[in-house]
N, C-alpha and C positions, 0 to 999 in steps of 0.2 A: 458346379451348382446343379446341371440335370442328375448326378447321381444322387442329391439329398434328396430331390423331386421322385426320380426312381424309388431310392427306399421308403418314400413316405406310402406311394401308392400301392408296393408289394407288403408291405405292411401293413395296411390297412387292408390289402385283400390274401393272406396268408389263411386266416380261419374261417374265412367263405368258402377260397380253395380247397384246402385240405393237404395239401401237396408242396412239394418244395420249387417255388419258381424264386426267377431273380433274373437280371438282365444281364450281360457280356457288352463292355464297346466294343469300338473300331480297334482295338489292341491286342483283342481276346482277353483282356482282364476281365472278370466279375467283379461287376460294379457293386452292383444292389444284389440281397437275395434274403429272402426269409429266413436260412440258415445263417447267420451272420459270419460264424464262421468259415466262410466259404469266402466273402467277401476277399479278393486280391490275388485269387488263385488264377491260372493262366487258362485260357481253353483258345489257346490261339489254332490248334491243329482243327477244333472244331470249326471257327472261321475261315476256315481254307476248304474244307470238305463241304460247308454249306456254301461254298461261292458255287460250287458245279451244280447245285439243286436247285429247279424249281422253286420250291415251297419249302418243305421240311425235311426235316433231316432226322433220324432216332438213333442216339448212342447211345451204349451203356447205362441204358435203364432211362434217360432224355431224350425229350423232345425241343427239337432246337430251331426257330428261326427267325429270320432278319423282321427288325423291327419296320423297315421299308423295305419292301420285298425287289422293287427299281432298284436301288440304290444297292449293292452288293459290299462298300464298305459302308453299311451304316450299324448300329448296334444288333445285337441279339438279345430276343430272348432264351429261354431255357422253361419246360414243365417237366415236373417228376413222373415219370410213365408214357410208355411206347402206343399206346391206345388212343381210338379216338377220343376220349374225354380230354386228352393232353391236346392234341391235333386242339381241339375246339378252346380247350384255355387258353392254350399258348398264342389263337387268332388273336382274343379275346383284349389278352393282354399285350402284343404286339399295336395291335389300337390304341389301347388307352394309353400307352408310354409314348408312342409315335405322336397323340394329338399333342400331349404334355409337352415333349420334346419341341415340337413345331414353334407351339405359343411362347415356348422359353427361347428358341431363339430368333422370332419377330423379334420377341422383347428387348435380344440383348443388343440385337441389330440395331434397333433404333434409339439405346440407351450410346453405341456406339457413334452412332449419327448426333446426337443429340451432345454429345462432350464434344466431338470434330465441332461443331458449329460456337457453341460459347468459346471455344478455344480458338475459334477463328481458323481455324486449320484444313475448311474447305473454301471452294468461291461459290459464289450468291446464283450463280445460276445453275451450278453444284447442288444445292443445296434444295432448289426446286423440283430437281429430277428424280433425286434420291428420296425425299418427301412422296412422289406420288408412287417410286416404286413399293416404299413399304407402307402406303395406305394412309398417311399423317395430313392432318388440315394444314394447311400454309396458312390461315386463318386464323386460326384458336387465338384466344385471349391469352398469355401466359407471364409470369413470372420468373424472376430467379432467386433463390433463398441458398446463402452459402452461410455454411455452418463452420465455425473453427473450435476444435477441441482446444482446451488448458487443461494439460496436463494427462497423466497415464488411465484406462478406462481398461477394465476385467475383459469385456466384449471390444472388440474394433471400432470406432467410429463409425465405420460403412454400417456394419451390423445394426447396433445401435438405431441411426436413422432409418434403419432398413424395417425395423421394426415397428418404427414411431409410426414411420409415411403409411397410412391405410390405404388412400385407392392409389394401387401400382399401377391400373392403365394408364389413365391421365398424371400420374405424376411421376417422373424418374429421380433417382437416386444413384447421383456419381460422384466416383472413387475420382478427385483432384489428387490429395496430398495425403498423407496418414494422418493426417492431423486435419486438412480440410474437405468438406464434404458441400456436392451441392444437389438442393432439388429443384429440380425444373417442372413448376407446377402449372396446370391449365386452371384459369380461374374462372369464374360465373361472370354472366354479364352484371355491370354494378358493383361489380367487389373493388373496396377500394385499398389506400394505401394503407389504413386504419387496419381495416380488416387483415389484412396478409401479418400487419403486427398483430394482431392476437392472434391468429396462425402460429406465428413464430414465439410467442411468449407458449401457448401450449407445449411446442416442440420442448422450448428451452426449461419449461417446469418438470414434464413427464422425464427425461434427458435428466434431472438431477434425481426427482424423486426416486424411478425405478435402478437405476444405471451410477449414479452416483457422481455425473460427469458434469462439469462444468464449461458453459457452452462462450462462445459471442457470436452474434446471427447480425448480418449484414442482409436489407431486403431491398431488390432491385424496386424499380416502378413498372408501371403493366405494360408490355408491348403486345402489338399487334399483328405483328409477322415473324413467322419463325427464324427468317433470316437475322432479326433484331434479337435472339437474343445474347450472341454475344455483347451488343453496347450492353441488355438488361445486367450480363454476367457482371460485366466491368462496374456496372452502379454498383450491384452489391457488393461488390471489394474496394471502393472509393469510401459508400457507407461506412464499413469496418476501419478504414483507416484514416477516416475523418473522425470516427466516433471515439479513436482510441488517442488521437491528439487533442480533441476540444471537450470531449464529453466523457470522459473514463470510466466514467462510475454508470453509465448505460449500459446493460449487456445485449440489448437490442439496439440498432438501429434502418431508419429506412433512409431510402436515396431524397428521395420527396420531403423528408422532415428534416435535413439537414442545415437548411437553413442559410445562416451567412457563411457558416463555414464554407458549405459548397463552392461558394465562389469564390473563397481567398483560397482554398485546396488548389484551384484552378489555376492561380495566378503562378508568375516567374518569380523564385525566390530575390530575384535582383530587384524586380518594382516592389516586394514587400518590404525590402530593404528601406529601399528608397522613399519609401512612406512613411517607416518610423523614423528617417533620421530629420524627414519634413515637420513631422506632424512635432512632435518632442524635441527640446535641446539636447544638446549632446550630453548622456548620461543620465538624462531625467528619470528614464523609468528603473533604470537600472538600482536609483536611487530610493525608491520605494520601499519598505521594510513592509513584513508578513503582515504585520497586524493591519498597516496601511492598505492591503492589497485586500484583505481578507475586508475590512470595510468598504471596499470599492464593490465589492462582490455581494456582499450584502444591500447595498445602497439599490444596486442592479436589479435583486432577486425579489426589490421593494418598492417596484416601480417607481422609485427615484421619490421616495416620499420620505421625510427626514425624519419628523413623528414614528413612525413605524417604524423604521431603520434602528433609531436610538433604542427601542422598546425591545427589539430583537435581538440585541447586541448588549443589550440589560447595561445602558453606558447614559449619561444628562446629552441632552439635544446640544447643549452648548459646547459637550467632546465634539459628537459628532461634527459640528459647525466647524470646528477649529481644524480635525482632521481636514474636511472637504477646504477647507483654507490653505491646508498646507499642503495640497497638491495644486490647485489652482495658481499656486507660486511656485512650485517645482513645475509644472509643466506646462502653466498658462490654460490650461482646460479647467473650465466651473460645471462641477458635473453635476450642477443644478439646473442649467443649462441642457433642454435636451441635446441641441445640436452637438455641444460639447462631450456631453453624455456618449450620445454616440461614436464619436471620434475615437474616444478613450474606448469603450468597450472594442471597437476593431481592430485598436491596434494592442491590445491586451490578447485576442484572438490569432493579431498577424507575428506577435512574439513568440506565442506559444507555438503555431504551426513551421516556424524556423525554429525551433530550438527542436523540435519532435522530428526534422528530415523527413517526411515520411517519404516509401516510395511508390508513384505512381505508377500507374497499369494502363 
């Protein structure tokens, strides 16, 4: 990554200069360089001759030196011509790629610190020390937003979000899986779980419009200490795998608007077991046909109002009666009856969530 940073900034200053510069890593390879063709050719013997100098060094027609002048394997630079105007670019530019260099690897440091911790892969008092080494509030307000690609994308996933995400300080952008991505964003005071959904509906629009990619975004709830955001990580992938067993047809989902599923996701596959074989006779629901199910769902999404129901389902109020009848005698629930009602939509929730395994994190 610091060589696309390097050629960004030699290229931008190539026809200020005048002259051919470019920078050399720790390898002696040329990294960057105005000359593009130059790009990958070796100057290791210059890296050995500039270890014994001071400051600079002048070959064949260059001017060469270390981009931290402490540091004896750190990059080089390189200016065209033996003269002090070379001497003075070459400072010039030794600075600017060194500050560049610096800020990109705070960055990557803490982008590293920051995957250790949602992966859980350090300990909590770890995680305190390494925080004030690289300057981070233990404080901040933050989220976690994990993004899963469907399907093959022209650009990487990383890229892509790499793109999207605007403010790099406060927000990182890490490489989980080739396919999943997450950002660990610091949020305002007041921002709620609403708000980080239309954060993530933005991601998920721009993500198809420019890119052509098709997303699902899983959104943690706000924590308050950095330590916490592995649990935040783990909400946003319960979200994705709750939202892809109860709710499919959402390509967003948050931890916080999950609802009831949340808590039957929670439960042991044995007591959901053990609750349908309670609640239903044996084989009752199994005995349900489509259209029957597809009016239980409808009845549901009609707050349980039968006038309405019939109207939506374009069916006489006295179908629908005889339906709701003949489940009330398959499985003893009147889902006119809120209580009943609700019975029946749980364990419609707790079938589907054993039938879909999902696995928890």
């Amino acid at each position: 990554m610091s060589n696309r940073l390097f050629q960004t900034v030699i290229h931008q200053m190539k026809d200020v200069v005048g002259r051919t510069i470019g920078a050399i890593d720790e390898n002696g390879i040329i990294i960057a360089c105005s000359e593009l063709s130059k790009i990958g050719e070796s100057r290791q013997r210059i890296k050995e001759e500039l270890s014994f100098s001071r400051d600079f060094i002048t070959v064949d027609g260059y001017t060469y030196k270390f981009i931290n002048s402490v540091n004896k394997n750190d990059s080089i630079v390189f200016v065209e011509g033996e003269d002090a105007e070379a001497e003075k670019t070459a400072n010039i530019l030794a600075i600017s790629l060194g500050n560049i260099k610096s800020l990109y690897d705070e960055k990557y440091d803490k982008g590293s610190f920051i995957k250790n911790i949602i992966l859980d892969n350090i300990l909590p008092n770890d995680i305190y020390v390494k925080s004030n080494e690289l300057h981070m509030g233990n404080d901040e307000c933050r989220a976690v937003i994990v993004v899963k690609f469907q399907g093959a994308t022209e650009l990487s996933p990383y890229e892509i979000v790499q793109n999207i995400v605007t403010d790099k300080v406060k927000n990182y952008v890490i490489n989980i899986s080739e396919q999943d991505i997450v950002i660990v964003k610091e949020v305002y005071d007041g921002c709620t779980s609403e708000d980080l959904e239309e954060e993530a509906e933005d991601i998920l629009n721009q993500a198809q419009t420019e890119y052509g990619a098709k997303l699902l975004i899983g959104v943690s709830s706000i924590v308050e200490k950095l330590k916490d955001l592995a649990k935040a990580y783990k909400e946003a992938r319960i979200a994705l795998e709750v939202g892809k067993v109860f709710d499919i047809e959402r390509p967003i989902m948050s931890y916080e608007n999950l609802g009831i599923g949340r808590l039957i996701y929670q439960l042991p596959t044995t007591l959901c077991e053990i609750f349908l074989q309670e609640v239903f006779k044996k084989g009752s629901l199994e005995s349900l046909d489509r259209e029957t199910l597809m009016t239980v769902q409808s009845f549901f999404e009609n707050n349980l109002n039968v006038s309405e129901t019939s109207r939506k389902l374009f069916v006489h109020r006295n179908t629908l009666v005889y339906r709701l009848e003949k489940i009330r005698k398959l499985t003893g629930l009147d889902l006119r009856e809120f209580d009943h009602a609700v019975t029946f939509k749980v364990a419609l929730m707790v079938k589907k969530y054993l039938s879909g395994k999902p696995t928890k994190f």
